[in-house]
N, C-alpha and C positions, 0 to 999 in steps of 0.2 A: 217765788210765789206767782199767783196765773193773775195779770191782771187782767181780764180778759174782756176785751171787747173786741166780739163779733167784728166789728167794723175795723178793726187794725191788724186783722192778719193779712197779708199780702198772698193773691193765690195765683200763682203762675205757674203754666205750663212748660216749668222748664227744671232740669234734675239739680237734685241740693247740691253738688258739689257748685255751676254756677252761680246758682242762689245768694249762696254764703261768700262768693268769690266776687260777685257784684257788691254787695253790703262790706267786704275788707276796706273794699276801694273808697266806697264812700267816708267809710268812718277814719281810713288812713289818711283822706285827705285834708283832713284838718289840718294834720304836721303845717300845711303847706298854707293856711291862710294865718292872714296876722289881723290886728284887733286894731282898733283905734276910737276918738272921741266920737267920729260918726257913726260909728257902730251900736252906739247906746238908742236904749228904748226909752231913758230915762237920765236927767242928768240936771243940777241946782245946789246951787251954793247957800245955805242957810247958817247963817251964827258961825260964819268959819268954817264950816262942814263940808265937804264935798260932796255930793249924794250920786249914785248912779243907779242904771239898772240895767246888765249887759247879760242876753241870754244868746247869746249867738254859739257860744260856747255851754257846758253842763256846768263848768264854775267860773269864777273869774283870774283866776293864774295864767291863761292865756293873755288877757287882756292887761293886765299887768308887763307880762315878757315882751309884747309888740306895742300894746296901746301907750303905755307910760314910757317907754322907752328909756326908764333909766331911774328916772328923776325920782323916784319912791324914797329914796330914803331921808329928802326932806319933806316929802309929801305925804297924804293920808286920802284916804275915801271912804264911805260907807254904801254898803252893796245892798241894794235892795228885793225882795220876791214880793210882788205885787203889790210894791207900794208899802211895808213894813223892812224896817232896818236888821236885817237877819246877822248879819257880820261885817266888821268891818275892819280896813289896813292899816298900818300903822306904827311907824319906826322900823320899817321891813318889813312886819309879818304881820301875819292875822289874829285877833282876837277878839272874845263875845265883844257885842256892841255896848257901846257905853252912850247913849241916846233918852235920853226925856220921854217918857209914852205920848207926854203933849205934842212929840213931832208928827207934822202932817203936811202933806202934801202940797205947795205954793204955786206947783208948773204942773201942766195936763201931762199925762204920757201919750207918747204915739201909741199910736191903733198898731194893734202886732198882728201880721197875717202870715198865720204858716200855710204852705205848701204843702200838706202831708202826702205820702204816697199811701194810698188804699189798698190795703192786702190782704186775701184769705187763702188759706192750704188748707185742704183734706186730703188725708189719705187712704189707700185700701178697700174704696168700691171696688165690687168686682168687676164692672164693667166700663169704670174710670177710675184706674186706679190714683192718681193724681186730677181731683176736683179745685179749679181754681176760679179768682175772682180777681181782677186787676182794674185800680181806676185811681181815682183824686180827692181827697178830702178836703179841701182850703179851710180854715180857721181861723177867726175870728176873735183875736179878745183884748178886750179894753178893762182900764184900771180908773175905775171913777173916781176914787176918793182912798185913804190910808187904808190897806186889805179888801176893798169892797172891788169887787170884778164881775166881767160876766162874758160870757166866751158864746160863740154860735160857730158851727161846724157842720157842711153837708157833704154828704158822700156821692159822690157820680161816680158808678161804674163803666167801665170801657169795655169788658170783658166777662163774663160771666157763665159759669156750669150750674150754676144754684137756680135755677127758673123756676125749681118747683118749690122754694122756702118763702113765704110771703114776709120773712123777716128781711131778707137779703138780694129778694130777686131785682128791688127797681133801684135810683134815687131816692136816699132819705137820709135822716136828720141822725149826725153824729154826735159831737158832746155838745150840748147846748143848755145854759142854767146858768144860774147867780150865785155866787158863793161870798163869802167873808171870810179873812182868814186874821186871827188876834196873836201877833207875836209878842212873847216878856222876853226878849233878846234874842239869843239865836237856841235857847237851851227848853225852853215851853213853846209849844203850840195849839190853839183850841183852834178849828175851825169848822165852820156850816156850810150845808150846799145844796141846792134846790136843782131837780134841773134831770137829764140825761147820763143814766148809768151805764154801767157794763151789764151782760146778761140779759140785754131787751128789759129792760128795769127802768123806772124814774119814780122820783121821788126826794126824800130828805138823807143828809148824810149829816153827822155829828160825830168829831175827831177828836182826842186831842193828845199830843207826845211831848213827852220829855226828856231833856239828853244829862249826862250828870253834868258835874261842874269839870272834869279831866277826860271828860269829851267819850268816854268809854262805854258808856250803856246808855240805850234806848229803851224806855217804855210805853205803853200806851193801848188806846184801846178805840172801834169806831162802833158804830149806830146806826143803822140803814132801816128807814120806812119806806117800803118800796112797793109798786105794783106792775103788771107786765104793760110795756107798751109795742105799737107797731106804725108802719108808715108804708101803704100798700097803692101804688097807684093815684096819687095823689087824695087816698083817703087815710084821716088820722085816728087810729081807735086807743083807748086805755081802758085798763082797771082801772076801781079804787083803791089809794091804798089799804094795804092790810096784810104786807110782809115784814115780819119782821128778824132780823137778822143782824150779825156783825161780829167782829175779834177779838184780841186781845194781845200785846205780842212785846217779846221780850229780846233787846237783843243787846250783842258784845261784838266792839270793834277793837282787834287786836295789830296796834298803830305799827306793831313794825314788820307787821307782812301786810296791811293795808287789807286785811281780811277779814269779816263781818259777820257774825252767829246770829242765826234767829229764829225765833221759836212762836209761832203763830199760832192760837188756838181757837177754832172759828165752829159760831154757830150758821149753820148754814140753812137755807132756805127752806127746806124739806125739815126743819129742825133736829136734824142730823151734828153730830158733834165730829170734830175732825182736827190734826195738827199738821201743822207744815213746819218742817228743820229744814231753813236755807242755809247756806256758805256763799258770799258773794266777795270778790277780789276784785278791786277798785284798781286801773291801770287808766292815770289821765282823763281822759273823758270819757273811758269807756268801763264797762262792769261787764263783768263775767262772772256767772254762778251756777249751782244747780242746786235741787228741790226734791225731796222727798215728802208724801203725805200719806196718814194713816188718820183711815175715818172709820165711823161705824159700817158704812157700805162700802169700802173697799180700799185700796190704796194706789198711790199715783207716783210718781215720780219724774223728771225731764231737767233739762236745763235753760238757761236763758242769757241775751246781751242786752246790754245798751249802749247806743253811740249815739254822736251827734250826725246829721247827713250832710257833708260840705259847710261847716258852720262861716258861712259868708253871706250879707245883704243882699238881694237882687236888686233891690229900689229903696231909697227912703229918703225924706222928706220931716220937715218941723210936725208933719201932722200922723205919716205912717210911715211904718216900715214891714219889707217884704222876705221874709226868709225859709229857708227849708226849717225844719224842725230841729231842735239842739238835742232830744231824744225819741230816737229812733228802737222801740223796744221790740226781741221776737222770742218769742217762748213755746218750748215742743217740751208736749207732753207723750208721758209713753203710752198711754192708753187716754182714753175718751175720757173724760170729768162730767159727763153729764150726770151720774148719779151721786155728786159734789158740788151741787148748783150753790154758789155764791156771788155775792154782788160784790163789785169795786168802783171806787171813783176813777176816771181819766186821769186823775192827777196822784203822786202818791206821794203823800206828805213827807212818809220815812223817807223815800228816795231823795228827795226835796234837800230834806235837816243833812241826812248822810254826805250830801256831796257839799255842802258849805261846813263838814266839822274841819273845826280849825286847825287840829293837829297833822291831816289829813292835808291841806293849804298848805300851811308853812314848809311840809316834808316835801311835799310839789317844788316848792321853793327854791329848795338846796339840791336837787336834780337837774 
């Protein structure tokens, strides 16, 4: 599926075989870092409870095999995503959370500032056949209160072919909004979001998924009121809102090939109807899949990854902590999507649920 913001393609002037040989290294380099207590963003002892929040890695099995170094199987924790109890370990392995909704936050989290690298690819002008953009995104986000967050992200480009797109030519604002997200264990999700979309879009987002109880299907559905925005020169313009759009999407994880169905059915901008059949295959921290789409105006197809970049700290302190980003996502599509205009949030909740299902953990476990 195209999550697509503008602002997160990486465009360099240099041929995919490199590309994709730079990005091995990065995400291979994980093998090589280990986890530990100071690596948490998040961490407090309530009612016997252990609580954490460790994003350094995509899940927490790393931080288990280096950080605990052993001791787990008299010990227990509960892993946290923004401040809600998504899953938790215990007597070895992992299982839904068994947690009070009364539980709430007693310790601040640090400030998490990612490092992103900024990337966009075009291909097949004919007179630059490869169009690139190369620069910095740093991000910004803090966890107030039990789900309640809010992230600020700005983009500085170094490098740029795009001069003549007043979307993409200067410095401007990446994901930026306030969200809430409402966990019942690690098996429901509802959440809301205000703020900076994919698609030069901002507005409201409304989510909510469900996993069964043997960890096997995903359902769910989102909500987008959106209108276009822009950041040109240091002047800020918008619509009103008044788009409206969003999904629906069905899928199946088949636990002993670690590989995942899904079936997306999306209303899109142009109020075009459209579907997306993914396959995604879950190896460690990294995803691998691809994508086929058939809409009223035409059809699409490509593939995509996710890794984490060097999942190690630069800096951290009781009040922040400095890292590269734990997902590093890049998605090629075979033809252009612009007559496929759809909005997505920065963040993506499936992806979120998918990599803490438990059955998924524990098999990590016994590897």
């Amino acid at each position: 599926m195209e999550l697509l913001k503008e602002v997160d393609f990486w465009k360099m002037k240099i041929s995919l075989s490199q590309y994709f040989a730079v990005l091995f290294c990065f995400c291979a380099s994980s093998v090589f870092s280990q986890a530990g207590f100071n690596d948490l963003v998040f961490e407090d002892h309530l009612d016997e409870i252990h609580f954490i929040d460790y994003n350094l890695h995509r899940n927490p099995v790393e931080f288990i095999r280096d950080g605990y170094q052993g001791s787990l199987q008299n010990d227990s924790f509960v892993q946290l995503l923004y401040g809600n109890p998504i899953i938790q370990f215990k007597n070895g392995r992992f299982e839904d959370v068994n947690v009070t909704s009364s539980f709430n936050l007693q310790k601040p989290y640090k400030l998490d500032i990612e490092l992103e690298p900024h990337r966009m690819l075009a291909f097949g002008a004919f007179d630059d056949p490869v169009e690139s953009q190369l620069g910095v995104a740093p991000k910004l986000t803090i966890v107030v209160a039990k789900g309640l967050y809010g992230v600020f992200q700005w983009i500085v480009p170094l490098q740029n072919d795009f001069i003549y797109n007043p979307y993409t030519v200067s410095h401007r604002p990446g994901q930026i909004g306030m969200g809430y997200d409402w966990f019942i264990n690690n098996r429901l999700a509802i959440t809301g979001y205000f703020g900076t979309l994919s698609s030069n879009q901002y507005g409201a987002h409304l989510e909510f998924l469900a996993r069964s109880k043997d960890s096997h299907w995903y359902f769910g559905g989102s909500y987008f009121y959106t209108a276009n925005y822009g950041y040109y020169e240091q002047y800020y313009f918008r619509e009103s809102l008044q788009t409206k759009s969003g999904y629906v999407q069905l899928a199946y994880r088949w636990h002993a090939y670690d590989l995942t169905f899904r079936v997306i059915g999306d209303y899109y901008m142009n109020r075009d109807l459209g579907a997306t059949f993914e396959v995604l295959r879950q190896y460690g921290n990294t995803d691998v899949g691809f994508f086929a789409i058939a809409a009223q105006n035409g059809t699409n197809a490509g593939f995509f990854f996710r890794c984490p970049l060097w999942p190690k700290k630069f800096y951290s302190n009781k009040l922040l902590q400095v890292r590269l980003p734990n997902t590093f996502a890049e998605y090629y599509n075979v033809k252009s999507s612009g007559n496929m205009p759809r909005v997505r949030n920065f963040r993506s909740l499936f992806e979120e649920m998918l990599r803490f299902n438990p059955v998924y953990l524990n098999n990590q476990l016994k590897n």
